[in-house]
Every structure is written in C-alpha cells, then in structure tokens.
N, CA, C and O atoms as a Maestro MAE file, in Angstrom:
{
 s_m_m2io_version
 :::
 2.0.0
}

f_m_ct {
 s_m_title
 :::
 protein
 m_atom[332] {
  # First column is atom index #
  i_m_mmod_type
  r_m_x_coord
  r_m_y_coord
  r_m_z_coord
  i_m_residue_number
  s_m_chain_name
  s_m_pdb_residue_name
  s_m_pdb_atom_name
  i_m_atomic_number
  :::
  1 25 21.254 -83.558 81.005 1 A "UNK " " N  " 7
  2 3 20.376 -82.436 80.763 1 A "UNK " " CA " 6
  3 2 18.937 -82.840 81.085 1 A "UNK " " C  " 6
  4 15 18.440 -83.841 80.569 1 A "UNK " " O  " 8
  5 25 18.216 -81.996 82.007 2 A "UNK " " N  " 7
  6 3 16.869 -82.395 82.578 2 A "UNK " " CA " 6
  7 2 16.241 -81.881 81.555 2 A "UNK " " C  " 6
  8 15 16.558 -80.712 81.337 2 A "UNK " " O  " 8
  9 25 14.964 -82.621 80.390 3 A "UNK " " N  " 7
  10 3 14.097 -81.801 79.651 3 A "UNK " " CA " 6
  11 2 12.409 -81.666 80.510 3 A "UNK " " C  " 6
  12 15 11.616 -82.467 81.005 3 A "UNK " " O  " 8
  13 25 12.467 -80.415 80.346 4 A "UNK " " N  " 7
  14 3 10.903 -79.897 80.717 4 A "UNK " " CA " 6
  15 2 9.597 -80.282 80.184 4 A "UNK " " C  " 6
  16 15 9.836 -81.033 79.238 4 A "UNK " " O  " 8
  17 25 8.520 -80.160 80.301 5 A "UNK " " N  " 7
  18 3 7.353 -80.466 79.090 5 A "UNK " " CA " 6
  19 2 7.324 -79.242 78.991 5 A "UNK " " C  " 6
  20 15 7.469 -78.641 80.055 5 A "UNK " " O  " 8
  21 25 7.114 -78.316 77.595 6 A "UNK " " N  " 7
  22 3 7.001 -76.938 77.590 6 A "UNK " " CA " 6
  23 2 5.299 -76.794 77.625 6 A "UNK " " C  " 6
  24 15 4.361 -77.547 77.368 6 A "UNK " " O  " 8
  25 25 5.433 -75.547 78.040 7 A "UNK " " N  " 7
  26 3 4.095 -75.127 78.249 7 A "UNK " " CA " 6
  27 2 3.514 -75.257 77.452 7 A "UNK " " C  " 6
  28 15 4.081 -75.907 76.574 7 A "UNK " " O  " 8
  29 25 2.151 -74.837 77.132 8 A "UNK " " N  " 7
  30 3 1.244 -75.374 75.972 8 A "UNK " " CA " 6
  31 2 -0.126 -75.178 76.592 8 A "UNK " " C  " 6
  32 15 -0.440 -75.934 77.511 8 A "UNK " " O  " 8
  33 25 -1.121 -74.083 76.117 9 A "UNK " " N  " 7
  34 3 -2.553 -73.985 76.333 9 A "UNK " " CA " 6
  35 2 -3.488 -75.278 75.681 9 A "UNK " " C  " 6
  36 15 -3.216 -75.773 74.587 9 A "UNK " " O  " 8
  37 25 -4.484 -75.680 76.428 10 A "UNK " " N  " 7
  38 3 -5.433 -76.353 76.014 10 A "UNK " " CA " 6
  39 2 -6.209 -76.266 74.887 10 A "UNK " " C  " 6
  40 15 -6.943 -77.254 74.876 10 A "UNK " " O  " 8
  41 25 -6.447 -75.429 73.746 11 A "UNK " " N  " 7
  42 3 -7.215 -74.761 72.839 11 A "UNK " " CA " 6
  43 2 -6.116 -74.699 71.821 11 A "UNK " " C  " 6
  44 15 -4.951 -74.302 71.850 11 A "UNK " " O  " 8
  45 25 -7.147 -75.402 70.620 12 A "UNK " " N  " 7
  46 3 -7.699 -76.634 70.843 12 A "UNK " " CA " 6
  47 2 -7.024 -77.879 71.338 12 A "UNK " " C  " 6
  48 15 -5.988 -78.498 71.095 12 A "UNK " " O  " 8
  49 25 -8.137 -77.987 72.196 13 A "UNK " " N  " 7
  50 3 -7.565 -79.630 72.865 13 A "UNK " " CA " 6
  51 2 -6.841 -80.758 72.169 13 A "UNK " " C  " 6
  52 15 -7.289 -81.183 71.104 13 A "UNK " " O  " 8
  53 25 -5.913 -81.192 72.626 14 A "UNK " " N  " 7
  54 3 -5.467 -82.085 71.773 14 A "UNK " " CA " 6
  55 2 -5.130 -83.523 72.451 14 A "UNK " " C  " 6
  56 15 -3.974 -83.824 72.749 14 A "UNK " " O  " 8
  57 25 -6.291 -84.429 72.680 15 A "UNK " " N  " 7
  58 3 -6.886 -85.158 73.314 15 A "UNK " " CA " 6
  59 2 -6.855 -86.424 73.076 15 A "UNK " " C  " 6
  60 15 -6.996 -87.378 73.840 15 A "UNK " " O  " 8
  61 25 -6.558 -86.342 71.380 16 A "UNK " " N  " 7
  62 3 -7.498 -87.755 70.798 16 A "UNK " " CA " 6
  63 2 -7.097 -87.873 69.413 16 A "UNK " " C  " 6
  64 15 -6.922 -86.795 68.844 16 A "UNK " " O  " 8
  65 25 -6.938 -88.775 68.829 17 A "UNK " " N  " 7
  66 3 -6.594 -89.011 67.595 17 A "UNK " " CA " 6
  67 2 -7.844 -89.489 66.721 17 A "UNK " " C  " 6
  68 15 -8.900 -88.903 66.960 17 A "UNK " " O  " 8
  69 25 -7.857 -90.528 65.688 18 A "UNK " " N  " 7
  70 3 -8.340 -91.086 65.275 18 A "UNK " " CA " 6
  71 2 -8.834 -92.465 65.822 18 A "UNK " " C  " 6
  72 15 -9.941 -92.994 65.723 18 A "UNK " " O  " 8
  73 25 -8.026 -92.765 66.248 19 A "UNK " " N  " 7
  74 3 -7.830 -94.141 67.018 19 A "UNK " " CA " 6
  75 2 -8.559 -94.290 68.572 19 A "UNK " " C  " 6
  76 15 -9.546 -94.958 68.880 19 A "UNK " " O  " 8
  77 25 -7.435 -93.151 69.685 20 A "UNK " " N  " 7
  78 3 -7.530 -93.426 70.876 20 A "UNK " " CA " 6
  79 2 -7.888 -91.923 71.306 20 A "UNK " " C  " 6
  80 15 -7.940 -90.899 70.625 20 A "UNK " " O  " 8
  81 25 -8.057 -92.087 72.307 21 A "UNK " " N  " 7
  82 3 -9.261 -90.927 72.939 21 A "UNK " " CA " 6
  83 2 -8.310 -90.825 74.876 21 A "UNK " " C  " 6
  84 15 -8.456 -91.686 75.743 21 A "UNK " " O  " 8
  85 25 -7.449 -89.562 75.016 22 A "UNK " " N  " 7
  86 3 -7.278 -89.319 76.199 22 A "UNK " " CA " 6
  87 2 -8.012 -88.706 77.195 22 A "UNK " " C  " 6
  88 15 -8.517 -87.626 76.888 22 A "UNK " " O  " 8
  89 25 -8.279 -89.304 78.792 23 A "UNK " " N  " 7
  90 3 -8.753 -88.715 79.811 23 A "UNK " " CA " 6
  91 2 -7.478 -87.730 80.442 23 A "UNK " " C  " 6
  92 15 -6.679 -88.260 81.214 23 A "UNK " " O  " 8
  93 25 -7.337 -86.372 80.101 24 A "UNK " " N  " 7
  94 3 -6.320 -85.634 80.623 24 A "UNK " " CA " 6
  95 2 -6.598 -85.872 82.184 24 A "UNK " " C  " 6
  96 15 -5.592 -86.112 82.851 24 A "UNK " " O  " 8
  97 25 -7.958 -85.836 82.928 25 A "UNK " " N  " 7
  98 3 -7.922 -85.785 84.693 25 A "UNK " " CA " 6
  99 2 -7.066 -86.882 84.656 25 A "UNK " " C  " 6
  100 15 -5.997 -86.764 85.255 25 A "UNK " " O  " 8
  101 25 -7.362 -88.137 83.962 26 A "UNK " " N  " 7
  102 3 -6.467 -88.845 85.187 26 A "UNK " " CA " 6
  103 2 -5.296 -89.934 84.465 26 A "UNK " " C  " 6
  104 15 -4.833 -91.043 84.730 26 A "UNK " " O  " 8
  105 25 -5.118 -88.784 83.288 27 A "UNK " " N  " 7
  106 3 -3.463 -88.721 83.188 27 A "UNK " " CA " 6
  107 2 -2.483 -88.352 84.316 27 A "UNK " " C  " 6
  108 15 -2.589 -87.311 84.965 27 A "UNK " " O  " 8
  109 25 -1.321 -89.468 84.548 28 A "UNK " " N  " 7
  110 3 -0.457 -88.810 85.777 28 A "UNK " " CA " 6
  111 2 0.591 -88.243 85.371 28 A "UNK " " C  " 6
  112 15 1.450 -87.890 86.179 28 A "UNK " " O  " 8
  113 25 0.756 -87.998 83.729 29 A "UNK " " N  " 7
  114 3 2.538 -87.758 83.081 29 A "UNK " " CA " 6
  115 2 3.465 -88.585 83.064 29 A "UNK " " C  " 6
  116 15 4.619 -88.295 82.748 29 A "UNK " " O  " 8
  117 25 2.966 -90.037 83.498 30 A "UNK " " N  " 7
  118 3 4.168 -90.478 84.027 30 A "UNK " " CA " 6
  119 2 5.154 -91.054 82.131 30 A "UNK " " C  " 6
  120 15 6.316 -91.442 82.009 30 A "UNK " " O  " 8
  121 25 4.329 -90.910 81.266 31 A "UNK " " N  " 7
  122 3 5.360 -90.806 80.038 31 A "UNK " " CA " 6
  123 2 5.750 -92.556 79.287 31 A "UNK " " C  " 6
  124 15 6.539 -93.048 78.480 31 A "UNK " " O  " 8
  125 25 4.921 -92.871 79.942 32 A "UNK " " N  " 7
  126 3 4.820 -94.608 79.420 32 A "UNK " " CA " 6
  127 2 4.397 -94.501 77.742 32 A "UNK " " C  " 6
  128 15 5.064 -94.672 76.721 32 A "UNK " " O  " 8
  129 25 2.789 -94.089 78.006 33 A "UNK " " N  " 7
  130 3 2.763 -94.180 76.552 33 A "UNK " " CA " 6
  131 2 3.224 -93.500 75.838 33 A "UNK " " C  " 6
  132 15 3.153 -93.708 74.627 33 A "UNK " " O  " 8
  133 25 3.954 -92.290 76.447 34 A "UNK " " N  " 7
  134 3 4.528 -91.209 75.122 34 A "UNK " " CA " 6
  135 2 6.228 -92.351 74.835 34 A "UNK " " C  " 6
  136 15 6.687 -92.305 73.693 34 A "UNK " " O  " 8
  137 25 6.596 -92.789 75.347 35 A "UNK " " N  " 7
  138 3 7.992 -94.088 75.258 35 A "UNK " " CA " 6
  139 2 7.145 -95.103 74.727 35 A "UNK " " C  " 6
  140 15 7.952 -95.645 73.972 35 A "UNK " " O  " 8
  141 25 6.301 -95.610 74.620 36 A "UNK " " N  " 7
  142 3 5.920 -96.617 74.034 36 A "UNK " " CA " 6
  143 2 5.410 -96.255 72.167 36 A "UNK " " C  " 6
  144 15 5.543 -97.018 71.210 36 A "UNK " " O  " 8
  145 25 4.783 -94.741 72.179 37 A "UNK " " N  " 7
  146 3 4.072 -94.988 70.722 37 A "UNK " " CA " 6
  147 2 5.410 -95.516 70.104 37 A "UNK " " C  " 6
  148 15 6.408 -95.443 70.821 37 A "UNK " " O  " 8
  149 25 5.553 -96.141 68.604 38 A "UNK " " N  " 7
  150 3 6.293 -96.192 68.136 38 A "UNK " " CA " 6
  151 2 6.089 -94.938 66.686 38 A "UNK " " C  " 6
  152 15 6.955 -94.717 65.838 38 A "UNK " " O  " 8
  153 25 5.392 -94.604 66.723 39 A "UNK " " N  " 7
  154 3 5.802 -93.369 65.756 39 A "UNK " " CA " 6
  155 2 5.381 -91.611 66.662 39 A "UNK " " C  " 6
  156 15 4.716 -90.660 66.250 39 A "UNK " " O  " 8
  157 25 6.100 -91.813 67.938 40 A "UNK " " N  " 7
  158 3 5.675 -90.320 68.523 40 A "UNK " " CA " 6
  159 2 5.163 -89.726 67.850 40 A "UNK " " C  " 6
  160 15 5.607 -88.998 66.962 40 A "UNK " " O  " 8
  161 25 3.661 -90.030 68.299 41 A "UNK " " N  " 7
  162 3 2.585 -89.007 68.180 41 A "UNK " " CA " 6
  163 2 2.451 -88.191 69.587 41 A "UNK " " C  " 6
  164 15 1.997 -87.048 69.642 41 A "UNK " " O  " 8
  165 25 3.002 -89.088 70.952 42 A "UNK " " N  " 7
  166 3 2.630 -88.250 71.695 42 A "UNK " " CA " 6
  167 2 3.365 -87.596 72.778 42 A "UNK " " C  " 6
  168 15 4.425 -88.218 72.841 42 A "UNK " " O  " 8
  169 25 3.369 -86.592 73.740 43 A "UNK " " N  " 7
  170 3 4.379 -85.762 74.237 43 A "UNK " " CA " 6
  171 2 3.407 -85.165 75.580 43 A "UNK " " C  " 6
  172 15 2.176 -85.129 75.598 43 A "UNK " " O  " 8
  173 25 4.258 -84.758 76.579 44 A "UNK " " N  " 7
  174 3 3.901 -84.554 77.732 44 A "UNK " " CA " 6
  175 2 4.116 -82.732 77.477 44 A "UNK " " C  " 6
  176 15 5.061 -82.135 76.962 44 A "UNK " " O  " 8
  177 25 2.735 -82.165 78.113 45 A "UNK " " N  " 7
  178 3 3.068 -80.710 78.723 45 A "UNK " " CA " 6
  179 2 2.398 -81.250 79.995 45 A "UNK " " C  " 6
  180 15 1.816 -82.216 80.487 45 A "UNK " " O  " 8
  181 25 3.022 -79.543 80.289 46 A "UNK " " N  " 7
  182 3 2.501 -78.589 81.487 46 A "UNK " " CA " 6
  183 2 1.642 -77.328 81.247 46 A "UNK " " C  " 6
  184 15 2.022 -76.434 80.491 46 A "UNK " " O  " 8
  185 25 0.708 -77.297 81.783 47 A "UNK " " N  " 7
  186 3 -0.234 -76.332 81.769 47 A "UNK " " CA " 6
  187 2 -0.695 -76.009 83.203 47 A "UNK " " C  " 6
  188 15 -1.480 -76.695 83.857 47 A "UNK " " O  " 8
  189 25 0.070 -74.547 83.715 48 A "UNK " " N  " 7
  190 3 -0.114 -74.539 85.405 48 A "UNK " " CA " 6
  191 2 0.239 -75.177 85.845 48 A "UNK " " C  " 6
  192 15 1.283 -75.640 85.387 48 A "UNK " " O  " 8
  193 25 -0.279 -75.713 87.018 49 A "UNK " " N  " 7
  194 3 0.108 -76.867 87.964 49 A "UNK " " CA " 6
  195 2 -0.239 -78.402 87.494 49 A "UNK " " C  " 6
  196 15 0.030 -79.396 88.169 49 A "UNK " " O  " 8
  197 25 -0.688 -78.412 86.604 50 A "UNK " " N  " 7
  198 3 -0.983 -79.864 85.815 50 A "UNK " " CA " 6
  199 2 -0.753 -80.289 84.437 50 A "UNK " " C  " 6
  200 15 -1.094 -79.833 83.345 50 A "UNK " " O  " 8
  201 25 -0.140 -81.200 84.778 51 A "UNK " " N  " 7
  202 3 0.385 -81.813 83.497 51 A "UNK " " CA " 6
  203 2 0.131 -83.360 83.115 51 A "UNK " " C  " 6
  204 15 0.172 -84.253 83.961 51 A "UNK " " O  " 8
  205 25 -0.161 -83.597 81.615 52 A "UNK " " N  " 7
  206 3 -0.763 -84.608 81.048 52 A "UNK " " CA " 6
  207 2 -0.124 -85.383 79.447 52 A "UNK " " C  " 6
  208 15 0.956 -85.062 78.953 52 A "UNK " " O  " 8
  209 25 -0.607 -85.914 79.140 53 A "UNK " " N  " 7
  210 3 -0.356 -86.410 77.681 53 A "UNK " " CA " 6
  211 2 -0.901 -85.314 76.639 53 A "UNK " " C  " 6
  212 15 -1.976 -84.758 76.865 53 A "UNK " " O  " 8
  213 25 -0.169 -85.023 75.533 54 A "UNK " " N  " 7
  214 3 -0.628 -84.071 74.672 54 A "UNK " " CA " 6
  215 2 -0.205 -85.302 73.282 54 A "UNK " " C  " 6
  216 15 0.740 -86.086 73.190 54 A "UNK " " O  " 8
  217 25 -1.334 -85.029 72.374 55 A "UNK " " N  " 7
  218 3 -1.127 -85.397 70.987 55 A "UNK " " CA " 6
  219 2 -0.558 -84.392 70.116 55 A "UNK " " C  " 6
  220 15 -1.137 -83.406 69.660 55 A "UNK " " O  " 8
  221 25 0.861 -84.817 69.902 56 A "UNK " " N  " 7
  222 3 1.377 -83.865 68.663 56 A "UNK " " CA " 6
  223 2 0.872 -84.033 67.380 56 A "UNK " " C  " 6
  224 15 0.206 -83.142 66.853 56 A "UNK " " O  " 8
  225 25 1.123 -85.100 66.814 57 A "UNK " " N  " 7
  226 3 1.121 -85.504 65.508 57 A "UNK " " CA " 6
  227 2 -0.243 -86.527 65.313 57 A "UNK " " C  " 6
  228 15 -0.035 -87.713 65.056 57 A "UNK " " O  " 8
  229 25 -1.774 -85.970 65.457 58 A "UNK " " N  " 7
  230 3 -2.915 -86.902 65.653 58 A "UNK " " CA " 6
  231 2 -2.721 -87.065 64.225 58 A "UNK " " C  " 6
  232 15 -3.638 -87.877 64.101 58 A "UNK " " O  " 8
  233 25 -2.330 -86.964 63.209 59 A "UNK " " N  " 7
  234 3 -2.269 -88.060 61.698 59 A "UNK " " CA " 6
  235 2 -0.978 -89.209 61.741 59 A "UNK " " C  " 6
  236 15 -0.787 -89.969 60.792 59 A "UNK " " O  " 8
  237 25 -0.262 -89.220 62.780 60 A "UNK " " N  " 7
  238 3 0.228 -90.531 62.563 60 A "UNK " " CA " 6
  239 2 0.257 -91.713 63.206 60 A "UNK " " C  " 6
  240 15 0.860 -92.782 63.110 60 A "UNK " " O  " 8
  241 25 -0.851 -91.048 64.126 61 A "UNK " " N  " 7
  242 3 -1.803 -92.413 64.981 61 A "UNK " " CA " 6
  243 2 -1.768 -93.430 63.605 61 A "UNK " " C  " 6
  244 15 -1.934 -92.983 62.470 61 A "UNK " " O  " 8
  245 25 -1.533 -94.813 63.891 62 A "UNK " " N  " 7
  246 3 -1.922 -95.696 63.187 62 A "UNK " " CA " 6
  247 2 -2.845 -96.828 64.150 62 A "UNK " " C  " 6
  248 15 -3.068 -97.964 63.732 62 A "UNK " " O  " 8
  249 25 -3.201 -96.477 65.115 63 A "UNK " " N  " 7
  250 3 -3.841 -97.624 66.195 63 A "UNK " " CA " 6
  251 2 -3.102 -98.611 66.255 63 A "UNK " " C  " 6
  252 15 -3.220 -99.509 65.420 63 A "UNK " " O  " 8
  253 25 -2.300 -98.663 67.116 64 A "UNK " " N  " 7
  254 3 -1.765 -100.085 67.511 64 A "UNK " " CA " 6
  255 2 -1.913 -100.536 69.079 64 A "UNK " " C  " 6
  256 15 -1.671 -101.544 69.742 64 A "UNK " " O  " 8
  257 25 -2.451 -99.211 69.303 65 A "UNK " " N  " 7
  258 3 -3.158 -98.964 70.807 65 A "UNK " " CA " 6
  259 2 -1.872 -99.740 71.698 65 A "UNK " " C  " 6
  260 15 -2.093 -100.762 72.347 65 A "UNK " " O  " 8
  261 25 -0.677 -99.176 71.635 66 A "UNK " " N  " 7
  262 3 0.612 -99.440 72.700 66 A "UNK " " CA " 6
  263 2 0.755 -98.342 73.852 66 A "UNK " " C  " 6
  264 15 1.260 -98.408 74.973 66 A "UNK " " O  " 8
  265 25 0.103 -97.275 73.138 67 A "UNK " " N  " 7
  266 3 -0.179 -95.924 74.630 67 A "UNK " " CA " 6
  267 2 -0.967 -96.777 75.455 67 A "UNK " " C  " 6
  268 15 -0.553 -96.984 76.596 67 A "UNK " " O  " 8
  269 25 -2.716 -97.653 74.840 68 A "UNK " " N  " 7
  270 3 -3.479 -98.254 75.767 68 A "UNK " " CA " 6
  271 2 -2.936 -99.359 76.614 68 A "UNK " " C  " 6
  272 15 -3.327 -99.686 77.735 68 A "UNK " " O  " 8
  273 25 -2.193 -99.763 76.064 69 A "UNK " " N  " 7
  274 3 -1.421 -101.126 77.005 69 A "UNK " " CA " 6
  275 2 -0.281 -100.572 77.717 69 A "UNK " " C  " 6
  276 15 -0.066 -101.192 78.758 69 A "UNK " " O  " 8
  277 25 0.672 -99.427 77.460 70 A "UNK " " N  " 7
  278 3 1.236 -98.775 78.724 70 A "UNK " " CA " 6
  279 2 1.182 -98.396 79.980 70 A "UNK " " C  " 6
  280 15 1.881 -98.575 80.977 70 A "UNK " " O  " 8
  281 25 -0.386 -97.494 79.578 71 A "UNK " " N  " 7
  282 3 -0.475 -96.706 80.246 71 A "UNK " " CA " 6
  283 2 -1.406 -97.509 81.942 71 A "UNK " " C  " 6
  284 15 -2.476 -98.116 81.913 71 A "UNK " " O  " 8
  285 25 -0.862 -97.328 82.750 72 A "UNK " " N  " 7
  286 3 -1.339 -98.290 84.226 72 A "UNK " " CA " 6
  287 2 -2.473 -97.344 84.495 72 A "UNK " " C  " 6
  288 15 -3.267 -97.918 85.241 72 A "UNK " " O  " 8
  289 25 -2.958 -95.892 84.139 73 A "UNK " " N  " 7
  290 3 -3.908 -95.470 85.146 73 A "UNK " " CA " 6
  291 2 -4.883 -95.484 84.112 73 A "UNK " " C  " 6
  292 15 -5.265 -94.314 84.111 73 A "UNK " " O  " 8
  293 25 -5.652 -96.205 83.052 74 A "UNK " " N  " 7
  294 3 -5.877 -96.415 82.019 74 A "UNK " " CA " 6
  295 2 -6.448 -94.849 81.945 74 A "UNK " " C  " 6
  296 15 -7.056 -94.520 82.963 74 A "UNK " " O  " 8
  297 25 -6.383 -94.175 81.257 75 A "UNK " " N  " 7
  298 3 -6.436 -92.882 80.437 75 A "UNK " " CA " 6
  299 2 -6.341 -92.294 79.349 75 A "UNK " " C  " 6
  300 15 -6.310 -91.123 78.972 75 A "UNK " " O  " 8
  301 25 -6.279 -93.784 78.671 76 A "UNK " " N  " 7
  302 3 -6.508 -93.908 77.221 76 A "UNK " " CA " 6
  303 2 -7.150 -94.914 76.951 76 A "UNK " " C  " 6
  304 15 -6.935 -96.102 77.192 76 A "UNK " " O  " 8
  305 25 -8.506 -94.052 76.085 77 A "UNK " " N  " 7
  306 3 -9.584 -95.657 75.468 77 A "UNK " " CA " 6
  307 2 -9.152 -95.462 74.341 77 A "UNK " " C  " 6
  308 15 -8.386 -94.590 73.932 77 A "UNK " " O  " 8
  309 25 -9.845 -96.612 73.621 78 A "UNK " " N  " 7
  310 3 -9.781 -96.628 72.353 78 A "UNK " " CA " 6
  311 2 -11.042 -96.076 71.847 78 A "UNK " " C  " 6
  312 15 -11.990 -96.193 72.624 78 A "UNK " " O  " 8
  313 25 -11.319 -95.392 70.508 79 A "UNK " " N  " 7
  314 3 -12.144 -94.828 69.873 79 A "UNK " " CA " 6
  315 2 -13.531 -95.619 69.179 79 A "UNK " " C  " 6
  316 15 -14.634 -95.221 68.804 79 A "UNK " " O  " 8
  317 25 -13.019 -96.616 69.215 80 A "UNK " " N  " 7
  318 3 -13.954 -97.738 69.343 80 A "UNK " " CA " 6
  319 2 -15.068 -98.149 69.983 80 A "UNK " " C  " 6
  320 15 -16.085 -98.719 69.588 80 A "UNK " " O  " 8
  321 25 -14.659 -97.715 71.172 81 A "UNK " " N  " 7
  322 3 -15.142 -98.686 72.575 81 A "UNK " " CA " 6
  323 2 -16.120 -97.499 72.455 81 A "UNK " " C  " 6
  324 15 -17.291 -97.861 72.564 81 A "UNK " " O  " 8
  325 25 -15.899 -95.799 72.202 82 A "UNK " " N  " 7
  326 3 -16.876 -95.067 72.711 82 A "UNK " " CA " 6
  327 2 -17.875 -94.912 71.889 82 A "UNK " " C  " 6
  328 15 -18.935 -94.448 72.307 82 A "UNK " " O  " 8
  329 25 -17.738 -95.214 70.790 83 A "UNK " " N  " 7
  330 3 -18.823 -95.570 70.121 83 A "UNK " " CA " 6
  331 2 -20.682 -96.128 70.125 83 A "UNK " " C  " 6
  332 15 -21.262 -96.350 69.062 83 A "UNK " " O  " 8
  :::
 }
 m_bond[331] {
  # First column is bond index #
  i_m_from
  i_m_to
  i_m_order
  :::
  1 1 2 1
  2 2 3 1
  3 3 4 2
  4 3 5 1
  5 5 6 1
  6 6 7 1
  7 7 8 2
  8 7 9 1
  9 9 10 1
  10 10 11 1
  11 11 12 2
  12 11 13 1
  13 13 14 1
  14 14 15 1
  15 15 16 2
  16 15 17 1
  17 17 18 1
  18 18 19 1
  19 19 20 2
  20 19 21 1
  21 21 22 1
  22 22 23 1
  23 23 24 2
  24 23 25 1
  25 25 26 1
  26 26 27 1
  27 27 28 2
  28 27 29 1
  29 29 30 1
  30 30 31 1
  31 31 32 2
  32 31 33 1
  33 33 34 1
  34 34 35 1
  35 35 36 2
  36 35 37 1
  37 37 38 1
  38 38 39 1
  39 39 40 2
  40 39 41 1
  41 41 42 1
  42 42 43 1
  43 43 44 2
  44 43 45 1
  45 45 46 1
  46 46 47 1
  47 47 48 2
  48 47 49 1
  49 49 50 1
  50 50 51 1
  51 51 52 2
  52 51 53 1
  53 53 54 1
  54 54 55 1
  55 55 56 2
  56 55 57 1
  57 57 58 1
  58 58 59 1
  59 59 60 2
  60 59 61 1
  61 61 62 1
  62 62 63 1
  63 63 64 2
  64 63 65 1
  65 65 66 1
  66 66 67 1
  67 67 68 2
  68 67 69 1
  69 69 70 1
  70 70 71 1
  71 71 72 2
  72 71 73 1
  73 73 74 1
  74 74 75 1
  75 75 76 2
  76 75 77 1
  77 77 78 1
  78 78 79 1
  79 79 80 2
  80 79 81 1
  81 81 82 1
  82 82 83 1
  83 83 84 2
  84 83 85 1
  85 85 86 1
  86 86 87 1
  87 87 88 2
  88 87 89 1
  89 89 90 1
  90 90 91 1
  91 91 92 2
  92 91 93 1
  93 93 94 1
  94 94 95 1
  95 95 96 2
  96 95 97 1
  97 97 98 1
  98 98 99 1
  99 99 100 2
  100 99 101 1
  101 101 102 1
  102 102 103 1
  103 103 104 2
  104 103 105 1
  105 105 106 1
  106 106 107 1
  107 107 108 2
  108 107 109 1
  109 109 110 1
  110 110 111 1
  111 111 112 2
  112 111 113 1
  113 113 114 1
  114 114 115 1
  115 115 116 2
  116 115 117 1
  117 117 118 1
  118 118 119 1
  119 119 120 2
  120 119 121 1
  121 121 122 1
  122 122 123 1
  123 123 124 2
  124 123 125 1
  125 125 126 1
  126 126 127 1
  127 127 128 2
  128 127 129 1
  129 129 130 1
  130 130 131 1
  131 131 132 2
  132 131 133 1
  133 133 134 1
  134 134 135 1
  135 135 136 2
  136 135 137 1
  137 137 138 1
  138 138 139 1
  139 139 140 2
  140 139 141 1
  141 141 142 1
  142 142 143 1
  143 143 144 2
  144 143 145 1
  145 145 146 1
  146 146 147 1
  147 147 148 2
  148 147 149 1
  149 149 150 1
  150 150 151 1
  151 151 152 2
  152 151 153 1
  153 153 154 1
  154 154 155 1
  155 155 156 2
  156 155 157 1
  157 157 158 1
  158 158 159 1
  159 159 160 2
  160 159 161 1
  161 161 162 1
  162 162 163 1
  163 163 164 2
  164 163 165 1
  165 165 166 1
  166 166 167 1
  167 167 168 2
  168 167 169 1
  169 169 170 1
  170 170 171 1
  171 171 172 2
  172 171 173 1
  173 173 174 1
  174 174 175 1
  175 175 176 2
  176 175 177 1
  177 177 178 1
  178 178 179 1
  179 179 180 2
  180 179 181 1
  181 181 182 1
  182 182 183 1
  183 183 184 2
  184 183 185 1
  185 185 186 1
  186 186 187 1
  187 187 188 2
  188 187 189 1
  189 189 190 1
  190 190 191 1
  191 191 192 2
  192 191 193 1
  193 193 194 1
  194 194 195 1
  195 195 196 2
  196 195 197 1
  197 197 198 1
  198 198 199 1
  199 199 200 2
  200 199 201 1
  201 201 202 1
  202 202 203 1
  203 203 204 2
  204 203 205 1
  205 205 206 1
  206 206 207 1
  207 207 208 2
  208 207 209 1
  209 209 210 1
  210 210 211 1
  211 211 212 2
  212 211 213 1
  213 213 214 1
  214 214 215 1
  215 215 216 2
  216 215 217 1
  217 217 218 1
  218 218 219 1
  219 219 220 2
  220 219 221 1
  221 221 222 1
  222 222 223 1
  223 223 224 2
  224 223 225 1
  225 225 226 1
  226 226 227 1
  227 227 228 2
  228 227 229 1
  229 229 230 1
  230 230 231 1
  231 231 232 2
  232 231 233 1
  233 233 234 1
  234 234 235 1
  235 235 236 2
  236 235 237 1
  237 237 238 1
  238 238 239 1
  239 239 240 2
  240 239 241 1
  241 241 242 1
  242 242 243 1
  243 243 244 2
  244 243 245 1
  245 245 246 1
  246 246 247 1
  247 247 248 2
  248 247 249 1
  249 249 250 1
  250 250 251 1
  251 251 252 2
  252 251 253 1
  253 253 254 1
  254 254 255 1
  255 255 256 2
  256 255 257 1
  257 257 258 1
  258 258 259 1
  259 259 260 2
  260 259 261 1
  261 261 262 1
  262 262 263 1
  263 263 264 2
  264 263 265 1
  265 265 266 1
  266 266 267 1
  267 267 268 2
  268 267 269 1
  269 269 270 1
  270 270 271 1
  271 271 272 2
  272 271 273 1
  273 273 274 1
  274 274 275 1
  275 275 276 2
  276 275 277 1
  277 277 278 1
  278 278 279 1
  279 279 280 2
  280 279 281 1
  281 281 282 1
  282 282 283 1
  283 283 284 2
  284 283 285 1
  285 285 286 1
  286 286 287 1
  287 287 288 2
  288 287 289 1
  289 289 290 1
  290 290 291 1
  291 291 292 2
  292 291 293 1
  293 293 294 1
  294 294 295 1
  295 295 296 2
  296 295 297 1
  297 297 298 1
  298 298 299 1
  299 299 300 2
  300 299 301 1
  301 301 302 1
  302 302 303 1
  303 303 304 2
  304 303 305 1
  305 305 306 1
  306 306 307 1
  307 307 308 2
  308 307 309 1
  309 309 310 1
  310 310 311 1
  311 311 312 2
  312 311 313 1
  313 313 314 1
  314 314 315 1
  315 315 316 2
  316 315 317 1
  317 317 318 1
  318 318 319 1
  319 319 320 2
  320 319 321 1
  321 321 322 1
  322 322 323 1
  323 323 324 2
  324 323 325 1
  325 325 326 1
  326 326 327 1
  327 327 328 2
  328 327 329 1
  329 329 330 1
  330 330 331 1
  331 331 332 2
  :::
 }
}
C-alpha cells in the first residue's frame, strides 16, 4: 500500500518546535528525519506542488536533534544556534 502525505495548509505554520527550527524551501521530503525522530513528532505533507517536513506533535520534541543529523540538505537548525 503506497501512503500519500495528506494535504495540509500552511496556517499556522508548523515549522519549529522548541528545540529545532525547519527551512521548508529547502526541505526535499525525502523523510530521513521524519524515520529518524524517535518520538514522531514529525510527518511529511503536500501543499500544491511542494512538499516538506511538517511538525505534528511540537510538545514532544525533546531535542535530541536526530532530524538535525539525518537530514543531508541541512534544513533543520537547532533553536539554539538562532539565537
């Protein structure tokens, strides 16, 4: 069974947790860090022709920053750094 990312509007953005902070441009979907969190917080849509990382569950971010070490097109900082 092929699963889809279901659609899902931008508003409000759901970008960023407590912890880590996503660049949706140059998210590619490719779904590393959403397989890596260990407590899925995070999940892939589609919105139009582009699709990215979406934060479901931004309260069970615990920072262990394993999305940041997945992810190859880095598109996730840590919340830290922007400080």
């Amino acid at each position: 069974m092929i699963k889809f990312p279901r659609l899902h509007f931008p508003f409000p953005r759901h970008n960023h947790t407590l912890h880590v902070q996503f660049n949706t441009r140059q998210c590619q979907a490719c779904g590393k860090c959403v397989k890596a969190c260990p407590k899925h917080v995070l999940g892939t849509i589609a919105f139009l022709s582009h699709r990215h990382v979406h934060v479901e569950k931004a309260n069970s971010c615990i920072g262990c920053n394993a999305c940041i070490r997945a992810c190859q097109h880095q598109a996730i900082q840590s919340r830290e750094n922007l400080q």
